[in-house]
N, C-alpha and C positions, 0 to 999 in steps of 0.2 A: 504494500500500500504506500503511497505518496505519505511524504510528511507534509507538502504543501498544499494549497490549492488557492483560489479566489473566490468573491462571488459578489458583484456589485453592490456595493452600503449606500448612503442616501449621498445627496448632490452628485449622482455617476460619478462618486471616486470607489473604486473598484479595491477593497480589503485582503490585503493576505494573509491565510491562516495557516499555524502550524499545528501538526499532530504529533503525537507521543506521548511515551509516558510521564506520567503525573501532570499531564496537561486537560483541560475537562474535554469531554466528549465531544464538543462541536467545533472545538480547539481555541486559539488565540490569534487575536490581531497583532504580527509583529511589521507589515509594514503597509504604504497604500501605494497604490499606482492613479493616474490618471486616465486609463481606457483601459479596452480589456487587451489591447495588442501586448502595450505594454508590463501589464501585470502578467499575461499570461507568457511572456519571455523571462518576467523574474523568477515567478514560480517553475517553470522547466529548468533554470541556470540554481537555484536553490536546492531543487530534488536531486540534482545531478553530482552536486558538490558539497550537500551538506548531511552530515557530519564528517570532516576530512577524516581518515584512517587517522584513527591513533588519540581522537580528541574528541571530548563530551560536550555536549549540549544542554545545558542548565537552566531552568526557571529562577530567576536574579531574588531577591527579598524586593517584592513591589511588582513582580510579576512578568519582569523584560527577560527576554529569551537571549542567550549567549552559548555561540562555542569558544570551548575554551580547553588547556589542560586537561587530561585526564587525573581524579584522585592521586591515581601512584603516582602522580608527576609533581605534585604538592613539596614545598623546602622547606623547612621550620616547623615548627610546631603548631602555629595556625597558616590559613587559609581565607583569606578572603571571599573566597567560590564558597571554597568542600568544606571546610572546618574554621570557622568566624571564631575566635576570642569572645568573650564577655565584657567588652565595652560598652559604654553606655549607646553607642547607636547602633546598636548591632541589629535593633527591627525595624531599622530605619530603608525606605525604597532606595535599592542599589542602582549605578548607573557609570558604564562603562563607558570613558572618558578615551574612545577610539585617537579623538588627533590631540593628544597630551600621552594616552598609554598609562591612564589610573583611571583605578574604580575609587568611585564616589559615593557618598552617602547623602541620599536629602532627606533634609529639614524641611518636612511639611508645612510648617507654619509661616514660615521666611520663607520658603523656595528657593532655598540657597545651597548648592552642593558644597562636600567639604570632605578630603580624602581620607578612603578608608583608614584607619589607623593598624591596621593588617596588612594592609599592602603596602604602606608605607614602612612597614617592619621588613617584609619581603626586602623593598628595592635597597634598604640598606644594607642588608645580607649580602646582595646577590650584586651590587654598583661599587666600583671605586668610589668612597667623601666625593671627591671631586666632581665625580661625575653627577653624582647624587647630587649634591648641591647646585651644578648646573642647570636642572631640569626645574628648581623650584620647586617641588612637587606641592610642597607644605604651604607653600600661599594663595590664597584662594579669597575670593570675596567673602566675609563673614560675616555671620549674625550672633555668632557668640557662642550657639549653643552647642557645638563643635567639643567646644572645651568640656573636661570632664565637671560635674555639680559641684564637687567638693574645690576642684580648684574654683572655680568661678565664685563660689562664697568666699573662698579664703581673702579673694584678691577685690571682693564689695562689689561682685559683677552685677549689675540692676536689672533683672528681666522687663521684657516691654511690656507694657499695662496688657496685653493681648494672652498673655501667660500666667496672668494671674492665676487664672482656677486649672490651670494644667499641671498636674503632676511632670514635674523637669526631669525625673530619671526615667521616662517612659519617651518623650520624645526627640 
């Protein structure tokens, strides 16, 4: 069976879904086309090529689809994909940061992405400093909540009036 296919959604832009496991039964929108010519080349160029030999296809935390690594292919102890740390954004929607080469974590409330603190563990591991610090990885636009709770009180961080009745180690 295809893992892809399409099927016109409203205003004729034309939906591509994918199929597999632990994806629900009528599958997911991972991307749109503008006709059917050209959805129907993404979807043949997708079934043909996707999953390359050797690499897994993952549902992200927020529900984006990604190939990536296989498990056994995993360095350290955590995993930003396979096996996330206990950070405080760890149930925050994932988002793979293709023209930078970092996964991100957003903050629903801001709309502000802010890198994984796992893969940012990874690229120190696996980067020369130098090179590591050339990428910047760690700077990003912020809203704060990034920071872990404890430090943010330590240091008098003042949540927006918008977060008053939110529990802050939830989001």
């Amino acid at each position: 069976m295809n893992k892809f296919h399409f099927r016109q959604g409203r205003h004729h832009a034309h939906n591509i879904y994918m199929h597999g496991p632990g994806v629900p039964e009528d599958g997911i929108v991972i991307a749109h086309a503008c006709d059917a010519s050209h959805a129907r080349t993404m979807v043949a160029c997708l079934n043909a090529a996707w999953p390359r030999p050797g690499m897994d296809l993952v549902t992200l935390t927020g529900g984006r689809v990604l190939q990536t690594h296989h498990p056994d292919k995993c360095v350290g102890g955590h995993c930003a994909i396979h096996n996330p740390s206990q950070h405080h954004m760890v149930t925050w929607p994932q988002i793979w940061r293709r023209d930078i080469g970092l996964m991100e974590r957003l903050c629903v409330v801001h709309d502000c992405g802010h890198p994984d603190p796992d893969d940012l563990e990874y690229k120190k591991q696996i980067m020369p400093s130098d090179e590591y610090a050339s990428h910047a990885f760690e700077e990003h636009g912020c809203c704060g909540c990034c920071r872990d709770v404890v430090v943010r009180i330590a240091e008098g961080f003042q949540e927006p009036p918008e977060l008053d009745n939110i529990d802050s180690t939830v989001i």
